[in-house]
N, CA, C and O atoms as a CHARMM CRD file, in Angstrom:
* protein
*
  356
    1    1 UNK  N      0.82000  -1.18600   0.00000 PROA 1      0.00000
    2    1 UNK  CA     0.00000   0.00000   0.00000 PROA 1      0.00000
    3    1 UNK  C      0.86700   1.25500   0.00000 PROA 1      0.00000
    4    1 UNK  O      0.72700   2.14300  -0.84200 PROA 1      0.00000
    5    2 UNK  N      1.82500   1.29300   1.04200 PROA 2      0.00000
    6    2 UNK  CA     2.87400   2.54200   0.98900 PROA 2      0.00000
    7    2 UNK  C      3.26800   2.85900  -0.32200 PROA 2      0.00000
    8    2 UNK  O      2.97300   3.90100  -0.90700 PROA 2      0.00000
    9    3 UNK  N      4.00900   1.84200  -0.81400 PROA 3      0.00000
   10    3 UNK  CA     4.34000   1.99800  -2.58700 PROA 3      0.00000
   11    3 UNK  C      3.72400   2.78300  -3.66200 PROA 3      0.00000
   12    3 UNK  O      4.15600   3.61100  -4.46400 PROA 3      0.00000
   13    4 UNK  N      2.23100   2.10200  -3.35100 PROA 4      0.00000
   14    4 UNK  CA     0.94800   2.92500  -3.68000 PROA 4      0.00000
   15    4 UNK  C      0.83000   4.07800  -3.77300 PROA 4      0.00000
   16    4 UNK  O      0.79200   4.73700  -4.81100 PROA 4      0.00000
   17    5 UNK  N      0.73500   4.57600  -2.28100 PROA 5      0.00000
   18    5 UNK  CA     0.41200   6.07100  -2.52000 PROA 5      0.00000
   19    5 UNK  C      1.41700   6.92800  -2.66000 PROA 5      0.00000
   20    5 UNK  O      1.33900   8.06300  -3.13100 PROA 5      0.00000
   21    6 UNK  N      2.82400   6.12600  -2.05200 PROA 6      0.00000
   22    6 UNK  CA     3.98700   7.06700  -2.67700 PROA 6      0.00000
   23    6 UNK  C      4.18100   7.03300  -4.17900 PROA 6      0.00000
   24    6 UNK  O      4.94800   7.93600  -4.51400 PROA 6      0.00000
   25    7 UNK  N      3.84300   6.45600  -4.99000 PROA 7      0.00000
   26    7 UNK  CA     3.75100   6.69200  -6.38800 PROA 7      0.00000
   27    7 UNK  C      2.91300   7.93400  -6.90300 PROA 7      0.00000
   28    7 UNK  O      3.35600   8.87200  -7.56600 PROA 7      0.00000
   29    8 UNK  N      1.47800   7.73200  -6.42100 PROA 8      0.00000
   30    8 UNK  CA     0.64100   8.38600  -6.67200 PROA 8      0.00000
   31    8 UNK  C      0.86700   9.84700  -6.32900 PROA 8      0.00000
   32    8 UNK  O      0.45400  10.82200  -6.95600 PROA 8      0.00000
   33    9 UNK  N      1.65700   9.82100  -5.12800 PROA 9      0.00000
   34    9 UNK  CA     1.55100  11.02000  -4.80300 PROA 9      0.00000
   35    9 UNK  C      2.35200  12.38200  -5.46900 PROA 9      0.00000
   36    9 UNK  O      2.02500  13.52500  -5.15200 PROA 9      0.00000
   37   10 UNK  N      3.24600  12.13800  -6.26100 PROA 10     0.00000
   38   10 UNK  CA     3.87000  13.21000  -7.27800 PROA 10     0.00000
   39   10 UNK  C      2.98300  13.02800  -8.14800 PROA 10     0.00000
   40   10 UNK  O      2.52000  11.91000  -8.37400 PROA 10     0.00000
   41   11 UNK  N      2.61300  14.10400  -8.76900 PROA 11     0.00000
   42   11 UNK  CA     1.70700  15.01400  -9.62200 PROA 11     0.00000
   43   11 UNK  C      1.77700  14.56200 -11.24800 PROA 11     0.00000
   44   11 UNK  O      0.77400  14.34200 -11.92500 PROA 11     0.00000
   45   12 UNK  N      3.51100  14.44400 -11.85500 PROA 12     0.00000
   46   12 UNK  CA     3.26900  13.70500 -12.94900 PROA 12     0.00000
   47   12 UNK  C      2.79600  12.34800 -12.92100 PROA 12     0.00000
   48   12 UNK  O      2.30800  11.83900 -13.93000 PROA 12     0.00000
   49   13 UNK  N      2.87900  11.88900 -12.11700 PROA 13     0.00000
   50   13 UNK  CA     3.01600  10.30000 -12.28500 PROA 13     0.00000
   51   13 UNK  C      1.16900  10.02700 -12.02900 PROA 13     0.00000
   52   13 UNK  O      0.58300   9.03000 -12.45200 PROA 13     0.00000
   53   14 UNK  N      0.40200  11.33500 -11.13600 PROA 14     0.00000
   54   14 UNK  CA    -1.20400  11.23300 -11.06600 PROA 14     0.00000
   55   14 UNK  C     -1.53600  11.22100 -12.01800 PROA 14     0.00000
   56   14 UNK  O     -2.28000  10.28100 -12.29700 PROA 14     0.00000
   57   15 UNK  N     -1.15400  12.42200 -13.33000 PROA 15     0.00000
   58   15 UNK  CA    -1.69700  12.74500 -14.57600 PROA 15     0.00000
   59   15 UNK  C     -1.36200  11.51100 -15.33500 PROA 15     0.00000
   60   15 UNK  O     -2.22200  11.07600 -16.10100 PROA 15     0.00000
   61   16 UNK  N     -0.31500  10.93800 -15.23100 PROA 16     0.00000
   62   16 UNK  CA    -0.07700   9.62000 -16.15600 PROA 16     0.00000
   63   16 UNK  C     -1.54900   8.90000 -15.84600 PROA 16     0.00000
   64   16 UNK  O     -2.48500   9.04000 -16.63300 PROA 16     0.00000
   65   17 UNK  N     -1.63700   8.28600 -14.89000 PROA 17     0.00000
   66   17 UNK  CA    -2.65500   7.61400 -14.02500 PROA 17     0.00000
   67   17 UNK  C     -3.95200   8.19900 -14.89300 PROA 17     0.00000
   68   17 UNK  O     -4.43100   7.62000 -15.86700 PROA 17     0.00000
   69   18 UNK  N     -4.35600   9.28600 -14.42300 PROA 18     0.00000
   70   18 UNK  CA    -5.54100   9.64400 -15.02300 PROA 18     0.00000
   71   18 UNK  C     -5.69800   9.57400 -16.38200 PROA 18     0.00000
   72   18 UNK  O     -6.78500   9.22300 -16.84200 PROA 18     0.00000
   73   19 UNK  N     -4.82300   9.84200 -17.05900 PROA 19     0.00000
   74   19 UNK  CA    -5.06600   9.38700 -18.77000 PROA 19     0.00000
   75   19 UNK  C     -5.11400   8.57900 -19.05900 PROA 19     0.00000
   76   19 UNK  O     -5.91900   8.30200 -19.94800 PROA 19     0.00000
   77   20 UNK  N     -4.20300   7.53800 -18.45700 PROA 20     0.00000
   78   20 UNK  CA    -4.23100   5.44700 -18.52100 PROA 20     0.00000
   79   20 UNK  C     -6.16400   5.64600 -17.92400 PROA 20     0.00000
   80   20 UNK  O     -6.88400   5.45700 -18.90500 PROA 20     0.00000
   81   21 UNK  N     -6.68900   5.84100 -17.11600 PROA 21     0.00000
   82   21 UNK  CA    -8.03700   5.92000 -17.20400 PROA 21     0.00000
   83   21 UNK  C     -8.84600   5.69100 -17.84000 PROA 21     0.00000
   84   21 UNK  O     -9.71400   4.84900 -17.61100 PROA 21     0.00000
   85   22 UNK  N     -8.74700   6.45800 -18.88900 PROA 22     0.00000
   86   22 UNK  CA    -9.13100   6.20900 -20.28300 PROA 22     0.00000
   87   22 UNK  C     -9.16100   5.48000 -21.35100 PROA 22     0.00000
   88   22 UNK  O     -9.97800   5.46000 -22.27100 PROA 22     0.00000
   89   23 UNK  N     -7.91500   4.69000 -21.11400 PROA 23     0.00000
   90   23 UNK  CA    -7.83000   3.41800 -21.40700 PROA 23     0.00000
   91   23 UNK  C     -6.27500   3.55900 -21.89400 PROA 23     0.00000
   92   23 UNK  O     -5.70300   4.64600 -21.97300 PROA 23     0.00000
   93   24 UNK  N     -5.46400   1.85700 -22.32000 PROA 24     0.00000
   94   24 UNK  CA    -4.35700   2.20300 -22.45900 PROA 24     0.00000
   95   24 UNK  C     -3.48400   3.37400 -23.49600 PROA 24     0.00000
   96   24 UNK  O     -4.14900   4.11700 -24.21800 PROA 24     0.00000
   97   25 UNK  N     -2.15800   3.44400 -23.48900 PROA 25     0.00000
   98   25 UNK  CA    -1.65900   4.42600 -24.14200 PROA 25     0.00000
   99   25 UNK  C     -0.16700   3.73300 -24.26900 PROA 25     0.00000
  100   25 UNK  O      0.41800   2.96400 -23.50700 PROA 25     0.00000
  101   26 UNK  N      0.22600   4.32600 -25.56700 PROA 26     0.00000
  102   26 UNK  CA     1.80400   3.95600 -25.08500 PROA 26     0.00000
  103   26 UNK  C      2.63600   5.26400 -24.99500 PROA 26     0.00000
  104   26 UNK  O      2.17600   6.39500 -24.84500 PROA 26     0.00000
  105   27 UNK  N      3.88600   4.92800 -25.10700 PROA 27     0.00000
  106   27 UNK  CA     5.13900   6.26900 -24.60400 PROA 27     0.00000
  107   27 UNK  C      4.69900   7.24100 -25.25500 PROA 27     0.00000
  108   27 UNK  O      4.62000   8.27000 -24.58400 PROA 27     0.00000
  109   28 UNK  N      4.29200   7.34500 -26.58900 PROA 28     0.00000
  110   28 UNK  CA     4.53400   8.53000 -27.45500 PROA 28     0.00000
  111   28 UNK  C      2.80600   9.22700 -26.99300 PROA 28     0.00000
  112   28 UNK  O      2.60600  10.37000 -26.58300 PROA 28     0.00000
  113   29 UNK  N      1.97700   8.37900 -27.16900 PROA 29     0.00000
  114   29 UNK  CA     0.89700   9.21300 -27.05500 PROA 29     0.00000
  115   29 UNK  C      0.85000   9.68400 -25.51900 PROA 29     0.00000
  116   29 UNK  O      0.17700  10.71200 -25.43300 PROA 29     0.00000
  117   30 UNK  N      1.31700   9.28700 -24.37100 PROA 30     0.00000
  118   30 UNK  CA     1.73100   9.63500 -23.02400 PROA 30     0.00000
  119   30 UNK  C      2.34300  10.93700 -23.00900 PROA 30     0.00000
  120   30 UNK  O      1.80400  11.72900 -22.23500 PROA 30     0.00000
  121   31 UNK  N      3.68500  11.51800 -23.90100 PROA 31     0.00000
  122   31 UNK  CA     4.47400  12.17300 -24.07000 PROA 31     0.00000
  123   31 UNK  C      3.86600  13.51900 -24.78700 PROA 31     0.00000
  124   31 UNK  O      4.09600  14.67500 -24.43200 PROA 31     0.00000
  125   32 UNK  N      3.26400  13.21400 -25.58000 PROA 32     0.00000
  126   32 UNK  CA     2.33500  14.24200 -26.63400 PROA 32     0.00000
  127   32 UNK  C      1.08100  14.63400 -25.58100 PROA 32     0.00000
  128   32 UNK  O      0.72500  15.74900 -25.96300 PROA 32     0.00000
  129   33 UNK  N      0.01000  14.13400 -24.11400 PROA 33     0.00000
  130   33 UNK  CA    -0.94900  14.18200 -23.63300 PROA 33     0.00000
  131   33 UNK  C      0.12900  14.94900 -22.34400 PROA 33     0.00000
  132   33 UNK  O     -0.62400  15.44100 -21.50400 PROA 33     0.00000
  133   34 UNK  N      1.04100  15.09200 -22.10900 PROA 34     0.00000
  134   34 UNK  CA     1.15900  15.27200 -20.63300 PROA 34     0.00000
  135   34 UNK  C      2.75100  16.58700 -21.30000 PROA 34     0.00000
  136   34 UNK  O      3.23700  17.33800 -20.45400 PROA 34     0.00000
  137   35 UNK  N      2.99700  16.60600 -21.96200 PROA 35     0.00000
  138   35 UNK  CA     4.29700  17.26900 -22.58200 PROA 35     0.00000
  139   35 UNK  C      5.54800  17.14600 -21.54800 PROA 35     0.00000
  140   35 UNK  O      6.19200  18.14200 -21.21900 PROA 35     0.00000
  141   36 UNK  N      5.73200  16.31400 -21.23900 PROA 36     0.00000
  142   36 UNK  CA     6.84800  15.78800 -20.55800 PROA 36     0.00000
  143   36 UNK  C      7.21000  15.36000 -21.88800 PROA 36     0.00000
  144   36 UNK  O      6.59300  15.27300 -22.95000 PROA 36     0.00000
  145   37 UNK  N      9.03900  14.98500 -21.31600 PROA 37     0.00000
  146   37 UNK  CA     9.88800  14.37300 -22.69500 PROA 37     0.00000
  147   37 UNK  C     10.30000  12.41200 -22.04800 PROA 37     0.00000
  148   37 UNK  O     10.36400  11.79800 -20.98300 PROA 37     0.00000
  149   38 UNK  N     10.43900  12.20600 -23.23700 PROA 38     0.00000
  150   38 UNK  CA    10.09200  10.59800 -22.87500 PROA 38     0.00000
  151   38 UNK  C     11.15900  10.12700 -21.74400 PROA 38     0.00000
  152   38 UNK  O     10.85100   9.31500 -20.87200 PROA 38     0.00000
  153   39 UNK  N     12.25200  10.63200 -21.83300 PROA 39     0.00000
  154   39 UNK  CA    12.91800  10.16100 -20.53100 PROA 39     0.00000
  155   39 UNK  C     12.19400  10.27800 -19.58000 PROA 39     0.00000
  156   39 UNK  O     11.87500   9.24300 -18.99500 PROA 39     0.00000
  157   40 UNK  N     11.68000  11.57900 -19.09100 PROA 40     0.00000
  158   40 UNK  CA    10.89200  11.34000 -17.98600 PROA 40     0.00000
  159   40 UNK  C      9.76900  10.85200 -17.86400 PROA 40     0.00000
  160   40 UNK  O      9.46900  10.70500 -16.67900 PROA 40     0.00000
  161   41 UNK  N      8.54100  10.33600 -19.00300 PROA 41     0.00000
  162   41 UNK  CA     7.40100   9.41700 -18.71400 PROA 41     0.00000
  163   41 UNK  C      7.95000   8.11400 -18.60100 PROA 41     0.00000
  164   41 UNK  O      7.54800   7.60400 -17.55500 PROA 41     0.00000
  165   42 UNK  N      8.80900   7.25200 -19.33500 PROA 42     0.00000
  166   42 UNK  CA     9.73600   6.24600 -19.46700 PROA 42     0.00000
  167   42 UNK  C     10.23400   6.16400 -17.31900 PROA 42     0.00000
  168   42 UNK  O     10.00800   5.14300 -16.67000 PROA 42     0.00000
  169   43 UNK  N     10.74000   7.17500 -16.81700 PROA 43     0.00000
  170   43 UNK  CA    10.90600   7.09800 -15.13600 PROA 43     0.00000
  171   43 UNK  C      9.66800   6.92300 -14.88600 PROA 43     0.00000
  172   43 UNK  O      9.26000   5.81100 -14.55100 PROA 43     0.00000
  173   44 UNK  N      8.95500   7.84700 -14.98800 PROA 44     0.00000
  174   44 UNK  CA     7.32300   7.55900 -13.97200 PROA 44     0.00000
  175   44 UNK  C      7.43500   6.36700 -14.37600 PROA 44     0.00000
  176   44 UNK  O      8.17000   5.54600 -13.82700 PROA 44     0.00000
  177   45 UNK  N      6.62700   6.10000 -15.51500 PROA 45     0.00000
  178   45 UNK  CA     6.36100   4.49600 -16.16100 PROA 45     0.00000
  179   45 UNK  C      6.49600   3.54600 -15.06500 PROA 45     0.00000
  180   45 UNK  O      5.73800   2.79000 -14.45800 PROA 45     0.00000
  181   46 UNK  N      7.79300   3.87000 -15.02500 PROA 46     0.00000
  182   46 UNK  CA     8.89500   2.42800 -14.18300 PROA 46     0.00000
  183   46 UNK  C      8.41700   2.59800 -12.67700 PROA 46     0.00000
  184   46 UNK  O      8.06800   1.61000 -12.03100 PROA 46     0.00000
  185   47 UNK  N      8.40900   4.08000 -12.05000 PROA 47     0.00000
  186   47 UNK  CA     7.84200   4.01300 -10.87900 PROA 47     0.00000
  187   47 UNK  C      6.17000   3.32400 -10.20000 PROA 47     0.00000
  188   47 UNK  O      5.77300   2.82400  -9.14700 PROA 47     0.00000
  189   48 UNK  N      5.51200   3.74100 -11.75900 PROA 48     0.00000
  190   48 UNK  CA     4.15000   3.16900 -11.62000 PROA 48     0.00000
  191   48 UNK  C      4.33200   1.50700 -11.73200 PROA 48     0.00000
  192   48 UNK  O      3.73200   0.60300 -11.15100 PROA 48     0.00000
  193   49 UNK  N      5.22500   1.48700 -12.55200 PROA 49     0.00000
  194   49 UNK  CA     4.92500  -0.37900 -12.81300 PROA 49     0.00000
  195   49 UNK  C      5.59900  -1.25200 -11.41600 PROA 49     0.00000
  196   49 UNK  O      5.39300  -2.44200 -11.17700 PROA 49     0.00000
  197   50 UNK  N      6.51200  -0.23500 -10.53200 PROA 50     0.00000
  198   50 UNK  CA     7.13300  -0.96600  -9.91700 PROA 50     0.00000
  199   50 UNK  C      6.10000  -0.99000  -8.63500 PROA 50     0.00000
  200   50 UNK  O      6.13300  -1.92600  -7.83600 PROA 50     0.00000
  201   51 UNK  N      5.25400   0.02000  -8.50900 PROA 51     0.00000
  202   51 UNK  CA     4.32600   0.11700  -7.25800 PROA 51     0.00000
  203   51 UNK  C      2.73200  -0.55600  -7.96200 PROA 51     0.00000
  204   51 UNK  O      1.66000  -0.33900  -7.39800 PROA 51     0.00000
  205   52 UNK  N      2.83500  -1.31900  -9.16200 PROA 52     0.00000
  206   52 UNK  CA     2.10900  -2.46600  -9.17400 PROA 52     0.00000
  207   52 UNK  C      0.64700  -1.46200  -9.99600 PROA 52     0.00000
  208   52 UNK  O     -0.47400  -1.93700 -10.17900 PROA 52     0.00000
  209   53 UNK  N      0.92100  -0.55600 -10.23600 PROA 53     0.00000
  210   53 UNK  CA     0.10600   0.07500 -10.67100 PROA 53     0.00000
  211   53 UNK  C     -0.63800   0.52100 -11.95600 PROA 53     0.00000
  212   53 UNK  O     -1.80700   0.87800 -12.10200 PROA 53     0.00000
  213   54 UNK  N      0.54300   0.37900 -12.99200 PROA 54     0.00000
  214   54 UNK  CA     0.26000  -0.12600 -14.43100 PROA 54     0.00000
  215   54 UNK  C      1.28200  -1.64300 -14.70300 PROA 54     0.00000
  216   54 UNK  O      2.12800  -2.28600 -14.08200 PROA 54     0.00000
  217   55 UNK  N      0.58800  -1.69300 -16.00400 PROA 55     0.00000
  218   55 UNK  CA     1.78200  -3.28000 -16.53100 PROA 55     0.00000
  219   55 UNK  C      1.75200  -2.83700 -17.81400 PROA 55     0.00000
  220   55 UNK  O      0.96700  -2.01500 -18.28800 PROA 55     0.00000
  221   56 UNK  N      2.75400  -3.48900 -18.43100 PROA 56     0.00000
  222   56 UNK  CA     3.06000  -2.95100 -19.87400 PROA 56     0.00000
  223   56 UNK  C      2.76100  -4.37500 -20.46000 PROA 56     0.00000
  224   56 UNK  O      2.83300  -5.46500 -19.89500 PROA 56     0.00000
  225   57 UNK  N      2.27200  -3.95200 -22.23400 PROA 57     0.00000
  226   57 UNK  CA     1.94400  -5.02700 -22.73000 PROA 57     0.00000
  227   57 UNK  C      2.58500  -4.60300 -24.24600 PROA 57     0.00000
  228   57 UNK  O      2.10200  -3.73500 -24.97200 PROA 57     0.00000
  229   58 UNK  N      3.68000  -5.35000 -24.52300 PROA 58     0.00000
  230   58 UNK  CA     4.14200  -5.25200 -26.00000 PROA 58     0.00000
  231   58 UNK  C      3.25800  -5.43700 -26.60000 PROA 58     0.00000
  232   58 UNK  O      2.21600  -5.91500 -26.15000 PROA 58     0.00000
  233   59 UNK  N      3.50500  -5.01100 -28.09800 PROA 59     0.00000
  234   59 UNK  CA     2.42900  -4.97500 -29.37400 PROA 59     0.00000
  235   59 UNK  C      3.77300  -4.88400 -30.03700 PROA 59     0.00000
  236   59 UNK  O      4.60400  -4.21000 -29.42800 PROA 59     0.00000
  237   60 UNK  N      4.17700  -5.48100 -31.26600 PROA 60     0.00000
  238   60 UNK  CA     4.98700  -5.35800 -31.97300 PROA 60     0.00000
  239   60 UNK  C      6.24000  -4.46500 -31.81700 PROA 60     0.00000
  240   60 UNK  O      7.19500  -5.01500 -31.26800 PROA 60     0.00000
  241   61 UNK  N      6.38300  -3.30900 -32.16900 PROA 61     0.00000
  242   61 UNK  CA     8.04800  -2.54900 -31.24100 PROA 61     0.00000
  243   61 UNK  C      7.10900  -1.38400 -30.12200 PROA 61     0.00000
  244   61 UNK  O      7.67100  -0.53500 -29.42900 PROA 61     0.00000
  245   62 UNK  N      6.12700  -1.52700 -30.15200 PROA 62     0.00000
  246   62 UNK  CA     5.69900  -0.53400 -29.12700 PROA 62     0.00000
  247   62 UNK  C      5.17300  -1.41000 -27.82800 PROA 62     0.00000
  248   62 UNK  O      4.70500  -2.54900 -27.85800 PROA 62     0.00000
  249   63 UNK  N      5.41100  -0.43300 -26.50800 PROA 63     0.00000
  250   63 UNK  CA     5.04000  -0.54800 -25.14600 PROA 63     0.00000
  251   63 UNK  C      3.63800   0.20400 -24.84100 PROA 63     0.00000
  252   63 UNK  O      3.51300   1.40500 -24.59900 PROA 63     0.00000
  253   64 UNK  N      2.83900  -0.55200 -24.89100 PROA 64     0.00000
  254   64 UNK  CA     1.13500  -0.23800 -24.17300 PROA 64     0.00000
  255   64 UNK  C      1.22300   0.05000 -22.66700 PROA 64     0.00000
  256   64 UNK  O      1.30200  -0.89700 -21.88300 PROA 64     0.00000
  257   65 UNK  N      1.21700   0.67400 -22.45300 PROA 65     0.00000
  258   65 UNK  CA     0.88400   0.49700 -20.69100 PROA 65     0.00000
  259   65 UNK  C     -0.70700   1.25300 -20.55100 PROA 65     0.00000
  260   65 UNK  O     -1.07300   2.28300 -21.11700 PROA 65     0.00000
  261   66 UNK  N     -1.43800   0.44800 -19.68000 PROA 66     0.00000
  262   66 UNK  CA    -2.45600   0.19400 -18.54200 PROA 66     0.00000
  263   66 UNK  C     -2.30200   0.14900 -17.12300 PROA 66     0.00000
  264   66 UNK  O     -1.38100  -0.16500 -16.36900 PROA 66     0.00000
  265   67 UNK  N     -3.59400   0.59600 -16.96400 PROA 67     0.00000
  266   67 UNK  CA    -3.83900   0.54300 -15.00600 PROA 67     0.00000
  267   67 UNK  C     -3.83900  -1.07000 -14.68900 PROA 67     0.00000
  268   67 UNK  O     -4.03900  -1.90800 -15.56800 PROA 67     0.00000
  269   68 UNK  N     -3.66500  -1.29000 -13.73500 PROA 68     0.00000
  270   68 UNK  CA    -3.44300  -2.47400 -13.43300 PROA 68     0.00000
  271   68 UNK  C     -4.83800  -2.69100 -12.17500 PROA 68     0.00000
  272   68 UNK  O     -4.50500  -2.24500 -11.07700 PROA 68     0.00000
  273   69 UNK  N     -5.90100  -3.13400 -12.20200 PROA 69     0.00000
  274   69 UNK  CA    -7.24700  -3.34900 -11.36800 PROA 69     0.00000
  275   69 UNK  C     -6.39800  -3.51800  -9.61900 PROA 69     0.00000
  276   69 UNK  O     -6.44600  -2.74200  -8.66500 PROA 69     0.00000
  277   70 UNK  N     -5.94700  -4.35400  -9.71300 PROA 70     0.00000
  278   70 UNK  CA    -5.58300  -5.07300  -8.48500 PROA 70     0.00000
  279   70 UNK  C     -5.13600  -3.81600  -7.43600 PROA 70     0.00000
  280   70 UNK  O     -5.52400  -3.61600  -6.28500 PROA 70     0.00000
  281   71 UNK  N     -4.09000  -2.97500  -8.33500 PROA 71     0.00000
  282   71 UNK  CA    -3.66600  -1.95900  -7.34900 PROA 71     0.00000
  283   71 UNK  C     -4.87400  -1.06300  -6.96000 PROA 71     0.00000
  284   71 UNK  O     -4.90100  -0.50900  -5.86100 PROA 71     0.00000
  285   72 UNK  N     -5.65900  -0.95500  -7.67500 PROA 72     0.00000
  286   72 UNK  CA    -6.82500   0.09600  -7.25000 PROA 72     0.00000
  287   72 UNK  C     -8.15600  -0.62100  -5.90000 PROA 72     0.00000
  288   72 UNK  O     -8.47800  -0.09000  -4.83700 PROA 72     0.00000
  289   73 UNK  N     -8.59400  -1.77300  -6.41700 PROA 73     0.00000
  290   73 UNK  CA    -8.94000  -2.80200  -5.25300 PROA 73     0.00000
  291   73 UNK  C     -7.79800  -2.59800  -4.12500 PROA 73     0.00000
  292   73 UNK  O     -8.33200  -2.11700  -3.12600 PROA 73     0.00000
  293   74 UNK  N     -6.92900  -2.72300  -4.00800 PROA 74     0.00000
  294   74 UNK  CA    -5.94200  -2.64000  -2.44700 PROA 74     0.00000
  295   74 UNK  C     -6.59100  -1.74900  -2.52000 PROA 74     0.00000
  296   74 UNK  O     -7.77800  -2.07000  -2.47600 PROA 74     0.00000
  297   75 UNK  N     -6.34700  -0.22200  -2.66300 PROA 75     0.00000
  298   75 UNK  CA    -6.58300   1.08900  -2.34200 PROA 75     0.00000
  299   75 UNK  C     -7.60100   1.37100  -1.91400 PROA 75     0.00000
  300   75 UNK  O     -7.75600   2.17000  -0.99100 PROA 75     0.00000
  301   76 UNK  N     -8.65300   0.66600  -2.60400 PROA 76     0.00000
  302   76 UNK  CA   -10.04600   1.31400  -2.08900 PROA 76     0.00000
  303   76 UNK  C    -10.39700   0.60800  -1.08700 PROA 76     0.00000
  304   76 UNK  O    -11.16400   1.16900  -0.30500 PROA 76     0.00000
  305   77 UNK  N     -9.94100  -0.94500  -0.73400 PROA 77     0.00000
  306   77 UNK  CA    -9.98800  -1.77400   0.47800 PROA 77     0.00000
  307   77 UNK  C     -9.17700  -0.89700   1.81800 PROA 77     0.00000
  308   77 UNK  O     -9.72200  -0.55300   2.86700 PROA 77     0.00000
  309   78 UNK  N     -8.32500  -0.76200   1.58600 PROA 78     0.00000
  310   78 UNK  CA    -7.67000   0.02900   2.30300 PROA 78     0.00000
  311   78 UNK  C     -8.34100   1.94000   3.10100 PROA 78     0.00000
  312   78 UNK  O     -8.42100   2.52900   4.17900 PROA 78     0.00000
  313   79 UNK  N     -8.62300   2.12300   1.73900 PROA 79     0.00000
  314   79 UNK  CA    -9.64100   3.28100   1.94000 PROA 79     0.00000
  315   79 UNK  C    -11.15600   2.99300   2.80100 PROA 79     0.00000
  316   79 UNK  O    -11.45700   3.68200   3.77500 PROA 79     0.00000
  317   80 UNK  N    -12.12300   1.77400   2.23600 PROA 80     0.00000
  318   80 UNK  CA   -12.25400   1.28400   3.01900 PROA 80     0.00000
  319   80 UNK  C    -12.68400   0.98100   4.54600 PROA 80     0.00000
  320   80 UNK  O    -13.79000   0.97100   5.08800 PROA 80     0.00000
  321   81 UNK  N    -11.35800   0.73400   5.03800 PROA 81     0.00000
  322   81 UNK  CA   -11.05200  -0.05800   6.35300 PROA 81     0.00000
  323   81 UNK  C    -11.37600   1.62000   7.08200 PROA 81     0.00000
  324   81 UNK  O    -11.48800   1.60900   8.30800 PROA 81     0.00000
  325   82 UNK  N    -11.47500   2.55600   6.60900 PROA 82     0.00000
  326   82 UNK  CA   -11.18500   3.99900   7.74700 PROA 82     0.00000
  327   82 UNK  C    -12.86500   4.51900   7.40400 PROA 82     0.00000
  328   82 UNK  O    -13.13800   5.62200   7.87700 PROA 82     0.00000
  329   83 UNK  N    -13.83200   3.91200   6.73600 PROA 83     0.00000
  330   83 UNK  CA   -14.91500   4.39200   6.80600 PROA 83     0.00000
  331   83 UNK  C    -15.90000   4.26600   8.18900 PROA 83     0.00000
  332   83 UNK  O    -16.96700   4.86700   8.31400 PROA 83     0.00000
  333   84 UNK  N    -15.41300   3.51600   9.01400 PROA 84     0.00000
  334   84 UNK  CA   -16.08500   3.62000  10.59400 PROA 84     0.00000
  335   84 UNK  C    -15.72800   4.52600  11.21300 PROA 84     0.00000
  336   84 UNK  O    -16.29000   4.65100  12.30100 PROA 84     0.00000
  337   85 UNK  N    -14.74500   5.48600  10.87500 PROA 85     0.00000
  338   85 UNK  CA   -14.47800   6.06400  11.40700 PROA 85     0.00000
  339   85 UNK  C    -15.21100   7.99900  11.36400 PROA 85     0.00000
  340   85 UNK  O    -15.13900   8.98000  12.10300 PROA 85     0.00000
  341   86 UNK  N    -15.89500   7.64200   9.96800 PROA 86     0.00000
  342   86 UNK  CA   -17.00000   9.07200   9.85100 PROA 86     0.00000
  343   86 UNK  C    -18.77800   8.32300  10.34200 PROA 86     0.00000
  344   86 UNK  O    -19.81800   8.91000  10.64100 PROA 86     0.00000
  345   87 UNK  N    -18.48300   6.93700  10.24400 PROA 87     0.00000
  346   87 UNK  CA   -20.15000   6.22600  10.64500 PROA 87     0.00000
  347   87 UNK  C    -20.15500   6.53200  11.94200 PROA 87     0.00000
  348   87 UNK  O    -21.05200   7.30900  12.26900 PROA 87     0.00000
  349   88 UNK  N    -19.45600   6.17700  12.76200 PROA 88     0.00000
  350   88 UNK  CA   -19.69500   6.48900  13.81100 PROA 88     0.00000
  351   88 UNK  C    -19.18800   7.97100  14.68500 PROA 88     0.00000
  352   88 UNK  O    -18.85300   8.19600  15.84800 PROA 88     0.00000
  353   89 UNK  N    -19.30700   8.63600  13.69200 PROA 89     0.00000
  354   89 UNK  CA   -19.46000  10.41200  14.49600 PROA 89     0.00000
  355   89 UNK  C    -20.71400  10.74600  13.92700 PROA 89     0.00000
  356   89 UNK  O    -21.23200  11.83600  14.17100 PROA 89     0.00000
């Protein structure tokens, strides 16, 4: 979970997130939607994939990356677990 939200929590790496939303994308259309230069979506990328959050899926010489379900289930389980805590005020 830590991984999680420390990913999430720098600002490029949210906007990555929110456009994968939409459904997948690869480097270039990532790069052209957010105007970062590919070295640095290529880092996020790696930070998101390593906190379980997108996965990449080759297609011939290009890299697809997607949200990955599982990480968002933790999160909202997690999110969640602290809702007794406004039920009962």
């Amino acid at each position: 979970m830590k991984s999680i939200l420390s990913a999430l929590a720098e600002q490029n790496r949210l906007n990555i997130v929110e456009i994968l939303r939409k459904g997948p994308h690869n480097v270039g259309e990532l790069v052209q939607e957010t105007g970062l230069r590919q070295p640095q979506i290529s880092k996020h990328l790696r930070v998101l994939s390593e906190a379980g959050i997108v996965q990449v899926m080759p297609i011939a010489n290009r890299r697809v990356y997607e949200l990955r379900r599982e990480a968002f289930t933790e999160l909202d389980l997690w999110l969640n677990s602290y809702i007794h805590i406004w039920e009962e005020s």
